[in-house]
Short mmCIF file of the C-alpha atoms (twelve columns), coordinates in Angstrom:
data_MODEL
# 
_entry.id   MODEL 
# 
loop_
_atom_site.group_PDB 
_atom_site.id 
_atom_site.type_symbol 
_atom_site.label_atom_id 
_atom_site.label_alt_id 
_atom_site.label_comp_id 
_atom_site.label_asym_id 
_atom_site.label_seq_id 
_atom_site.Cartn_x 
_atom_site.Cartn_y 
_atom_site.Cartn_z 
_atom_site.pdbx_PDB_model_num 
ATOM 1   C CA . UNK A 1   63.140 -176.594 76.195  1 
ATOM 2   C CA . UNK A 2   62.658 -180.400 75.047  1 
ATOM 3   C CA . UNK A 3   65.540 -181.624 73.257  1 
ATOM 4   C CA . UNK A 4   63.062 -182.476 69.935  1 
ATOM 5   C CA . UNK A 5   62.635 -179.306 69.197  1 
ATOM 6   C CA . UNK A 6   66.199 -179.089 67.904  1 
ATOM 7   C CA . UNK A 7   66.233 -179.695 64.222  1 
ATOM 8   C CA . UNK A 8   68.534 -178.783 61.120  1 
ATOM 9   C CA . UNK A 9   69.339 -175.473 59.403  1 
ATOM 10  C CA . UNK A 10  66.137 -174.508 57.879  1 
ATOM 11  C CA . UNK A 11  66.692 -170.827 57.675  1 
ATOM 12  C CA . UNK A 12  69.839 -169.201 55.584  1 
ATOM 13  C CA . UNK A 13  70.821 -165.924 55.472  1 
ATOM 14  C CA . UNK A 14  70.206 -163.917 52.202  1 
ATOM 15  C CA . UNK A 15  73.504 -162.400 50.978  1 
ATOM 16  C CA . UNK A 16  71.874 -160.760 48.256  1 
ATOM 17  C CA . UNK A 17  69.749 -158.559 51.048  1 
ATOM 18  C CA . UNK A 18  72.679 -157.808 53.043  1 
ATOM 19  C CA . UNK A 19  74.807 -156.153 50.642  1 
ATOM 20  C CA . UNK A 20  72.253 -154.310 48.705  1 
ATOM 21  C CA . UNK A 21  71.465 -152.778 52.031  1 
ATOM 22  C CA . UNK A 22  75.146 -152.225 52.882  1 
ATOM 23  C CA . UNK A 23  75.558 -150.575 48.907  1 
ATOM 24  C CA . UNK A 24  73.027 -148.154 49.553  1 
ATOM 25  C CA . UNK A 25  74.605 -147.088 53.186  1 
ATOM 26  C CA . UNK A 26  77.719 -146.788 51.733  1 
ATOM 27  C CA . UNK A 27  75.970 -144.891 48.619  1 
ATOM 28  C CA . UNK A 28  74.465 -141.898 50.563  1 
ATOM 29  C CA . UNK A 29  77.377 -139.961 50.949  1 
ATOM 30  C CA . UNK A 30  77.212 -138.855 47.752  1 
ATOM 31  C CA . UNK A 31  73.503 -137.892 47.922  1 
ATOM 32  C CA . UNK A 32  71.906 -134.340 48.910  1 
ATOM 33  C CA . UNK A 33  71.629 -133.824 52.368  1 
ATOM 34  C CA . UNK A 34  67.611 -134.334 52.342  1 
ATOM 35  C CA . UNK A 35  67.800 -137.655 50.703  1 
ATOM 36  C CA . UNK A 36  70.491 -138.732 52.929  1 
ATOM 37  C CA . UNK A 37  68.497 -138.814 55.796  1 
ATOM 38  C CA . UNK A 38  65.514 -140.586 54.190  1 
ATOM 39  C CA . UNK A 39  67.098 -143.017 52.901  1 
ATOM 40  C CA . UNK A 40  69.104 -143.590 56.303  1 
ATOM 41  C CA . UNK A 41  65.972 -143.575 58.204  1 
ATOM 42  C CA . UNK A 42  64.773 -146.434 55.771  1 
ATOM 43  C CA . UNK A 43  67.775 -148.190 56.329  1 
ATOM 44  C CA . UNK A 44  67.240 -147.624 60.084  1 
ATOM 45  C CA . UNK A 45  64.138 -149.499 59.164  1 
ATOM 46  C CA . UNK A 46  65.381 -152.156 57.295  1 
ATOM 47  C CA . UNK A 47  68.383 -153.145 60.141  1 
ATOM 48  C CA . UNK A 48  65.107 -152.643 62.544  1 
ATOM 49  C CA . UNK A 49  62.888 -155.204 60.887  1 
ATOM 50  C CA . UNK A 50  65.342 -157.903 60.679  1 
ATOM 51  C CA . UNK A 51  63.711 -160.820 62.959  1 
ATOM 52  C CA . UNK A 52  66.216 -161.826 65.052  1 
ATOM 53  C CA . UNK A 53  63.605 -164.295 67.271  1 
ATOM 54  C CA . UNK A 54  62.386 -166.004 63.989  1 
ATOM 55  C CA . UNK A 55  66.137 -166.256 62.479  1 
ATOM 56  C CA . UNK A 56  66.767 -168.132 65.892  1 
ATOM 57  C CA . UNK A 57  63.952 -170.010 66.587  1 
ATOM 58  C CA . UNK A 58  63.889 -171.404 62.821  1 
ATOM 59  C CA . UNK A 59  67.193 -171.877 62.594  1 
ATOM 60  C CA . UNK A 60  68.110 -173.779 65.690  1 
ATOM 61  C CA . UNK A 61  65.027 -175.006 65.942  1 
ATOM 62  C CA . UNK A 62  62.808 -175.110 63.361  1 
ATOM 63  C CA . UNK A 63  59.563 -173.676 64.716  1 
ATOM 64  C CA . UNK A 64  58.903 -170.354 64.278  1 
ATOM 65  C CA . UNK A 65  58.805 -168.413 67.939  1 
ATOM 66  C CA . UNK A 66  55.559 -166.972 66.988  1 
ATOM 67  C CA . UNK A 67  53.742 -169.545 67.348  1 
ATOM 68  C CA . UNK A 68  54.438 -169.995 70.552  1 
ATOM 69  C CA . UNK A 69  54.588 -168.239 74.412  1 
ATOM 70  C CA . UNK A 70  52.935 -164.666 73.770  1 
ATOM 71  C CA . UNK A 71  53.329 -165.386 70.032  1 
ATOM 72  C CA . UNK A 72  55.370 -162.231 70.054  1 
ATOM 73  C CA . UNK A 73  58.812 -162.188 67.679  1 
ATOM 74  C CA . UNK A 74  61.045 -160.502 70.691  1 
ATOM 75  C CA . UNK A 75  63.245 -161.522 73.513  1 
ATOM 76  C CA . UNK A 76  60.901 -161.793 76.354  1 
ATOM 77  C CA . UNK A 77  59.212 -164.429 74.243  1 
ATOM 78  C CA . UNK A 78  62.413 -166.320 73.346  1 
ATOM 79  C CA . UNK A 79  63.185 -166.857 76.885  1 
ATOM 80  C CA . UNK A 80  59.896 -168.482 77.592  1 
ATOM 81  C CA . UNK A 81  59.717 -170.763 74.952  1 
ATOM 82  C CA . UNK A 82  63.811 -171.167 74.371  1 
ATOM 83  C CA . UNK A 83  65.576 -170.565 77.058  1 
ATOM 84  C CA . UNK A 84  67.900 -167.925 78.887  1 
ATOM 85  C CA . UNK A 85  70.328 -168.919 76.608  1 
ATOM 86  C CA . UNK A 86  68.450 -167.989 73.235  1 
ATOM 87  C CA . UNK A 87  66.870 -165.522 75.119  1 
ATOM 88  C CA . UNK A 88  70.016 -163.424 76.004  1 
ATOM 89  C CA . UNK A 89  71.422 -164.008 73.099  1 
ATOM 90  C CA . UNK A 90  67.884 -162.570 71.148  1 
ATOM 91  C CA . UNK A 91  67.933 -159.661 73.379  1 
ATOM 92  C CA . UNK A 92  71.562 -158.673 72.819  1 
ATOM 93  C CA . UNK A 93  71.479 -158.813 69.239  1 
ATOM 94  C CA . UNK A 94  67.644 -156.563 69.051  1 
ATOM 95  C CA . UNK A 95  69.709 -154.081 71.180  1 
ATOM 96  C CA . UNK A 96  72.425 -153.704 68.759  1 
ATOM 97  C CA . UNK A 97  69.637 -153.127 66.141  1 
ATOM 98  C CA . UNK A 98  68.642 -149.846 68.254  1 
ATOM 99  C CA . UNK A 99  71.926 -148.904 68.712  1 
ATOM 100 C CA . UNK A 100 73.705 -149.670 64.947  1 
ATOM 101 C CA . UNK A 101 70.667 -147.558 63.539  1 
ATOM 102 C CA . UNK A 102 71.436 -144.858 65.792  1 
ATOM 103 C CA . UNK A 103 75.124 -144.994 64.616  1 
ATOM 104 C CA . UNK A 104 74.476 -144.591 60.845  1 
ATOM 105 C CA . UNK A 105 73.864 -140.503 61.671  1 
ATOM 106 C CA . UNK A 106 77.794 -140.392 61.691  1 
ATOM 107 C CA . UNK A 107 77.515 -140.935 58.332  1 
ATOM 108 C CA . UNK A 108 76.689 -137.512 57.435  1 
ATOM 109 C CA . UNK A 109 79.706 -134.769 58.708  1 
ATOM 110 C CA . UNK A 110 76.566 -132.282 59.482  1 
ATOM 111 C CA . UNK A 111 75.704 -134.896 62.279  1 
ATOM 112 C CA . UNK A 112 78.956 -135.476 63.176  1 
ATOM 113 C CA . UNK A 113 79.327 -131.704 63.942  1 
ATOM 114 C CA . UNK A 114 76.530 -130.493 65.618  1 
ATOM 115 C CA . UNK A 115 75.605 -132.497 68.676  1 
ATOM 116 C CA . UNK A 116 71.757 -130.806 69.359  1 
ATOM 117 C CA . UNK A 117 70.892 -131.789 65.741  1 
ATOM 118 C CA . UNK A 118 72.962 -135.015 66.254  1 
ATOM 119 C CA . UNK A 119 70.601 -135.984 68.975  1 
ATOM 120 C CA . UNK A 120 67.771 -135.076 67.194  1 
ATOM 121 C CA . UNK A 121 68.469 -137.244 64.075  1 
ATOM 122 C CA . UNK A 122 69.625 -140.036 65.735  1 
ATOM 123 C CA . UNK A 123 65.930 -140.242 67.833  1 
ATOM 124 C CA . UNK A 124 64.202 -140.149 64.932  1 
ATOM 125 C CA . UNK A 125 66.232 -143.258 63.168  1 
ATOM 126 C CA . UNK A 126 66.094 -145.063 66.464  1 
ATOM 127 C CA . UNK A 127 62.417 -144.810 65.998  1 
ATOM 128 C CA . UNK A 128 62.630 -146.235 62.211  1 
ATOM 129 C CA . UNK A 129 64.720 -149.382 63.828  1 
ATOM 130 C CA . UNK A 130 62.319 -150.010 66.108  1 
ATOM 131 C CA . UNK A 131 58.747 -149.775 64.444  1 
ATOM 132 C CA . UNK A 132 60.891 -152.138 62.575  1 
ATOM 133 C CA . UNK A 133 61.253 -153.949 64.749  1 
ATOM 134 C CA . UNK A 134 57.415 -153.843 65.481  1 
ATOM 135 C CA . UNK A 135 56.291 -154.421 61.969  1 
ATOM 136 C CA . UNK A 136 59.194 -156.204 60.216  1 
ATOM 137 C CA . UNK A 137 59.767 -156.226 56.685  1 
ATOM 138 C CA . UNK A 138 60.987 -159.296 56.644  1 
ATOM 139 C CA . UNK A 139 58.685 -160.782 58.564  1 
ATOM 140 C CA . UNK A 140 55.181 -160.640 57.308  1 
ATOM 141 C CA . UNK A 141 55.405 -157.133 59.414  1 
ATOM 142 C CA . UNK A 142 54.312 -159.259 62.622  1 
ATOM 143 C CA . UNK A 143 57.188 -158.348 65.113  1 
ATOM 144 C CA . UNK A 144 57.875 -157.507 68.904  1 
ATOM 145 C CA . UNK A 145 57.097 -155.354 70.979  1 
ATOM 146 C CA . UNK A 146 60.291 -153.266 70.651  1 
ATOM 147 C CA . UNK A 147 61.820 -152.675 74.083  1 
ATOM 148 C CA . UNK A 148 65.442 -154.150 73.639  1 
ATOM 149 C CA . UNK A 149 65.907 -152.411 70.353  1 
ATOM 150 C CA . UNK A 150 64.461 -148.867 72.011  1 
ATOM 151 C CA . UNK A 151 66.919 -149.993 74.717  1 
ATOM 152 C CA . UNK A 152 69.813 -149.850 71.925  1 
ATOM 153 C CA . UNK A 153 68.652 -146.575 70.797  1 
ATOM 154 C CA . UNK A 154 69.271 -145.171 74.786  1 
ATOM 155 C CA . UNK A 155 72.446 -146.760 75.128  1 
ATOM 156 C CA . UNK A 156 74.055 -145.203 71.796  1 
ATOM 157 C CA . UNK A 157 72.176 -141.497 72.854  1 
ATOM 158 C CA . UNK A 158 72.900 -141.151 76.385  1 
ATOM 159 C CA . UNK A 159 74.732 -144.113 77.968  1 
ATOM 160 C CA . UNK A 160 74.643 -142.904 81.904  1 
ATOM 161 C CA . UNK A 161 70.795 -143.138 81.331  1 
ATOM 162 C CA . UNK A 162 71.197 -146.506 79.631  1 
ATOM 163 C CA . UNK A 163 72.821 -147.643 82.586  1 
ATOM 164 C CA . UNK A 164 70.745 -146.335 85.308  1 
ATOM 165 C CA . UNK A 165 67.464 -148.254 83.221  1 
ATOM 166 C CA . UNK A 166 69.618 -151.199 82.940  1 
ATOM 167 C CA . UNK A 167 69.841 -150.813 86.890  1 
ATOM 168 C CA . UNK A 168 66.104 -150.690 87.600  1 
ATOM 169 C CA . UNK A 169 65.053 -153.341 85.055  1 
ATOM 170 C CA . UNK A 170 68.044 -156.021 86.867  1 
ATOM 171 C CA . UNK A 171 66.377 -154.997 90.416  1 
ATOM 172 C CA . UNK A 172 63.099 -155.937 89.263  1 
ATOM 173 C CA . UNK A 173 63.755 -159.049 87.041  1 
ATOM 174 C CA . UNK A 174 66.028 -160.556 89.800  1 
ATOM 175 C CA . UNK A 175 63.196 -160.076 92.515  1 
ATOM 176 C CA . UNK A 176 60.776 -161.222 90.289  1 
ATOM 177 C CA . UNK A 177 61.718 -162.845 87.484  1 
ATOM 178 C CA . UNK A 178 58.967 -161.272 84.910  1 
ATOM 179 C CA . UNK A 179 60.350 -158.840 81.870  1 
ATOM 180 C CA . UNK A 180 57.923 -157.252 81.197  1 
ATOM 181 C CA . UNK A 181 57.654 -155.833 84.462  1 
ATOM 182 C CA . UNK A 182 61.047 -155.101 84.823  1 
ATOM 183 C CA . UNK A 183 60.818 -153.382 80.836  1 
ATOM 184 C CA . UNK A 184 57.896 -151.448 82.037  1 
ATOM 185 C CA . UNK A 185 59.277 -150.262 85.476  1 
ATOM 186 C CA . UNK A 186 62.552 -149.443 83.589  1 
ATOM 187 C CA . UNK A 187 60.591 -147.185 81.023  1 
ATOM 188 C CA . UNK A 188 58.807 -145.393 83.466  1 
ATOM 189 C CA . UNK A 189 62.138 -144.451 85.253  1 
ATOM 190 C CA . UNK A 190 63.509 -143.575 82.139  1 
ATOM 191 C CA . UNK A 191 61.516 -140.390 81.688  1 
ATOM 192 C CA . UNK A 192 62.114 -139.616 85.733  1 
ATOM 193 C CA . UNK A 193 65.938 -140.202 84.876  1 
ATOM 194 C CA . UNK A 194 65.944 -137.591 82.042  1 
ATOM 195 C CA . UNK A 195 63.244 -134.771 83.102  1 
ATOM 196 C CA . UNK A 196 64.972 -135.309 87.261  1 
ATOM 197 C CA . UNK A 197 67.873 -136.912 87.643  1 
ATOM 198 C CA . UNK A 198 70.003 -136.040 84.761  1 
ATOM 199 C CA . UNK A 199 68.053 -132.987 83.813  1 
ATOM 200 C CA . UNK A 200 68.742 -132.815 80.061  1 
ATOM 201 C CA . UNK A 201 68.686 -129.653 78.336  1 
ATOM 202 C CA . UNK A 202 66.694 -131.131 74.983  1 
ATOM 203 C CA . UNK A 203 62.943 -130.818 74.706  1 
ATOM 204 C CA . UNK A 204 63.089 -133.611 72.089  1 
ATOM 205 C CA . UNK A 205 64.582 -135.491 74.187  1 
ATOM 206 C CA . UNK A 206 62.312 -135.362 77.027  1 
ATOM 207 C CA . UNK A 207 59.314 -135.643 74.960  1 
ATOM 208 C CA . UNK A 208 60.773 -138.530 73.646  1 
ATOM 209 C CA . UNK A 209 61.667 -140.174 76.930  1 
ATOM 210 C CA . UNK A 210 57.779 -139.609 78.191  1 
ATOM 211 C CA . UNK A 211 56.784 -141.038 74.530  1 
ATOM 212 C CA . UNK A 212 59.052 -144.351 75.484  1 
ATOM 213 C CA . UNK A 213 57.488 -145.010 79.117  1 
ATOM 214 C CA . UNK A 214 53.804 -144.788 77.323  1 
ATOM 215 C CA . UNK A 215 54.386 -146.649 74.375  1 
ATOM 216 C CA . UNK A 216 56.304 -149.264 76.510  1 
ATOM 217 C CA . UNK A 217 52.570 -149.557 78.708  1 
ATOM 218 C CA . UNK A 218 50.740 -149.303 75.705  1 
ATOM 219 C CA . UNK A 219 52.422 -152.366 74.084  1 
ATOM 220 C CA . UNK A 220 52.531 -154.739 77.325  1 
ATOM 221 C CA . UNK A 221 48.716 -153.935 78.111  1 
ATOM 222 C CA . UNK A 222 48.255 -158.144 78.193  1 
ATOM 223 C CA . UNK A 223 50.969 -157.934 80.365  1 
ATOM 224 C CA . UNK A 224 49.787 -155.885 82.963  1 
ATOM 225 C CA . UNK A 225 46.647 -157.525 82.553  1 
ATOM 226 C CA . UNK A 226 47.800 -160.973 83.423  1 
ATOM 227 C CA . UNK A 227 50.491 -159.484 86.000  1 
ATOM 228 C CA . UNK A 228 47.216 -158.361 87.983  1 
ATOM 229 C CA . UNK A 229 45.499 -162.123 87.344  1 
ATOM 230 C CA . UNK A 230 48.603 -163.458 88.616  1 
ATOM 231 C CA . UNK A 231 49.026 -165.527 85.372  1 
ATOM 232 C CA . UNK A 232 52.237 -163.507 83.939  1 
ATOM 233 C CA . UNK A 233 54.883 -166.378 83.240  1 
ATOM 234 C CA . UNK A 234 58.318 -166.183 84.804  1 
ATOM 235 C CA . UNK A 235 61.232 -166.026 82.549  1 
ATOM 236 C CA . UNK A 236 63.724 -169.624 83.429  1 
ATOM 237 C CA . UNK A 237 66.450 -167.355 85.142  1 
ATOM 238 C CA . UNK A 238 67.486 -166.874 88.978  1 
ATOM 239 C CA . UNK A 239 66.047 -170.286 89.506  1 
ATOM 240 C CA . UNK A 240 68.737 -171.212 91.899  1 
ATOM 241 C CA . UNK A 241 67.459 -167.889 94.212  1 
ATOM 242 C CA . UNK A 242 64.189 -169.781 93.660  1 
ATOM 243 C CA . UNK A 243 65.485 -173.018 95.092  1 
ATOM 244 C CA . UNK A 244 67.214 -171.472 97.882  1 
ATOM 245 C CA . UNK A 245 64.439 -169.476 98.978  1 
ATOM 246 C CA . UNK A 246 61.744 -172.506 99.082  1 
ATOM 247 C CA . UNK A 247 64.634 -174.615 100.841 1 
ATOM 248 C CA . UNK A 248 64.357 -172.373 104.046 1 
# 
């Protein structure tokens, strides 16, 4: 990334919409059971839509990401136009939206007691965080596509499953450098993982999991198109495999 990109603070943080969204977490205890799950899910929502790509890009350097790359507000985008760097750091903190909305079920002791419910719940407010994340609030509702903070959702409801996608989608990026290969390779094994491999005893669940590897193809369709045109840009990691390789 050229150095002249880099520019002041533009973008500060709103205090105000922080703890108002904190206040009303902390409120629902206090609420009847029914409303305390809406109004978690729309707080699922609200840690969902925060735009982690634009809050970086404008911040650090004063463009706004979507206006550049894929024009897409997610990490795959960040590391074209930014850098690893702002890339990783992008993805990791869109994960911990997935997996922080996922969390806020402990909230409510009913959750906290019964696991198959539990699982359940937490699905569905892993879904608010990351349509989101799709269609931020906070962002004129033009957002990602999603994966890293459906990723976050997986790692907080079954974590051996997490790990095994984590597995595939490193194989594929480090032999070929494109994300949204290696995001839609890992979604497809995610369903094979769950229905196969780990055989999990929830129907949710495994509807779910088949729901994530075709909304995962459904969202990278220009991806897959311009992976089969061969014009699919490379992320700027593993360039030293690169090197090595053309060096033989």
């Amino acid at each position: 990334m050229d150095g002249d990109f880099v520019q002041p603070l533009t973008l500060k943080p709103q205090p105000e919409t922080t703890n108002l969204i904190f206040s009303l977490i902390l409120s629902l205890i206090n609420l009847p059971q029914g409303m305390n799950e809406a109004f978690l899910i729309i707080a699922a929502y609200l840690i969902g839509s925060i735009p982690t790509s634009v809050i970086v890009s404008k911040s650090q350097f004063n463009i706004d990401i979507r206006d550049y790359g894929s024009g897409n507000a997610g990490a795959t985008n960040t590391f074209r136009v930014l850098g690893s760097k702002w890339g990783s750091i992008v993805m990791f903190m869109d994960i911990m939206k997935g997996f922080l909305a996922v969390k806020l079920a402990l909230l409510l002791p009913f959750y906290v007691q019964n696991e198959f419910e539990r699982t359940n719940f937490q699905i569905g407010l892993g879904l608010a965080a990351v349509i989101g994340h799709i269609f931020p609030i906070w962002a004129e509702f033009r957002g990602g596509k999603g994966v890293a903070t459906l990723f976050g959702l997986i790692i907080s409801v079954s974590p051996w499953t997490a790990l095994s996608c984590i597995g595939v989608f490193l194989l594929v990026l480090y032999l070929t450098r494109f994300v949204s290969l290696s995001s839609i390779l890992a979604s497809i094994a995610f369903p094979i993982f769950i229905l196969v491999v780990f055989n999990v005893d929830n129907n949710a669940y495994r509807v779910f999991a088949i729901a994530v590897a075709l909304l995962v193809i459904l969202t990278h369709q220009k991806n897959i198109g311009r992976l089969l045109s061969g014009s699919e840009n490379k992320v700027p990691i593993f360039k030293n495999r690169d090197r090595r390789k053309e060096s033989r």
